[in-house]
N, C-alpha and C positions, 0 to 999 in steps of 0.2 A: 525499375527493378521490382522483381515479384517480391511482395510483402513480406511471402511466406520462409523467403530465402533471407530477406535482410532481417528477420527476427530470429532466426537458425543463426545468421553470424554474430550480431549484435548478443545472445545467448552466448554463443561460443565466447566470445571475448569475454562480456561480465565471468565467465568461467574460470579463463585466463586472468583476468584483472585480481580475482578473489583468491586462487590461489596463490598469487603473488603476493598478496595482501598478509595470507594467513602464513606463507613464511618469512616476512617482515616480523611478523608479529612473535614468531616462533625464536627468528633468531635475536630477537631484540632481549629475548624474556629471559633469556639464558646465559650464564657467566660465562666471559672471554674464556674462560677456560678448559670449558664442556665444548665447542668448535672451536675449529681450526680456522684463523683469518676471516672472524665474525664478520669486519668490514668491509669485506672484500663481497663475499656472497650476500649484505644487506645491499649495497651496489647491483649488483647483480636482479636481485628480484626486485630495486626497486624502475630498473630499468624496462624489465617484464611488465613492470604494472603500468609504466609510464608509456610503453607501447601498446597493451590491450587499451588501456582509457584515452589514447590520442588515435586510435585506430576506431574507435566507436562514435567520438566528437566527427571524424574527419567523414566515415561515412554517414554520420545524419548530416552533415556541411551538405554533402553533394548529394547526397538523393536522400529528401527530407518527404516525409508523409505524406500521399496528397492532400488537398486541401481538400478538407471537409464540408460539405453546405450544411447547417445548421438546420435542426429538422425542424419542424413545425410542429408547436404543441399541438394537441388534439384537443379540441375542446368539446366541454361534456358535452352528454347527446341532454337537451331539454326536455324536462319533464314536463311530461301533455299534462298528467292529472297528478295534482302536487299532496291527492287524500292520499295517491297510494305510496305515499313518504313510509316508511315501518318505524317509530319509534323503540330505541331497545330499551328496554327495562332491566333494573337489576333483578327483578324475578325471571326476565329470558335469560339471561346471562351469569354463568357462573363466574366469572372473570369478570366481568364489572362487577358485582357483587365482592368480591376480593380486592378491585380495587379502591371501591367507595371506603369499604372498613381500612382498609390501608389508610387512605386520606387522612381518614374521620380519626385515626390512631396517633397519626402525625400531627394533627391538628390539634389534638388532646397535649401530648406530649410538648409541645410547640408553647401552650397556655399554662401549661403544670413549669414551664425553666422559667417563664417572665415574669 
């Protein structure tokens, strides 16, 4: 099955499922006496929901995703010359620089409660 068709259905359903859900929820919320035969119509959607969510189990049962091969990490390219490493500095960097004082704030804080 084209992937792109069983996630249009599998969509469609969670659609149907949730709409069922959310008048579950609508007619639950409400006094027996604002509708008519509350019972009868929570039967009702909860049957709608019972068929979007057994209709979405049943089509991943029988045509389930293919299987996947697990990629291959990449591994890093090796460095030839380990001078041209860049050290950052908190004078290159404004953001480390905000974070060190951040620490060093925490850290203060940390020794000012013990």
């Amino acid at each position: 099955m084209n992937n792109r068709i069983k996630e249009a259905v599998l969509l469609s359903l969670r659609a149907d499922a949730l709409e069922a859900f959310d008048r579950i929820a609508q007619l639950l919320g409400t006094t027996p006496s604002a509708e008519p035969d509350v019972a009868t119509q929570v039967k009702e959607a909860l049957r709608k929901l019972l068929q979007a969510e057994g209709a979405m189990i049943t089509l991943n049962q029988h045509f389930p995703d293919p299987v996947r091969r697990p990629t291959q990490p990449v591994a890093p390219s090796p460095i030839e010359n380990p001078e041209d490493i860049k050290v950052i500095t908190p004078e290159m960097s404004p953001t480390l620089r905000e974070a060190l004082a951040a620490e060093a704030a925490r850290k203060k804080r940390e020794g000012e409660e013990s």
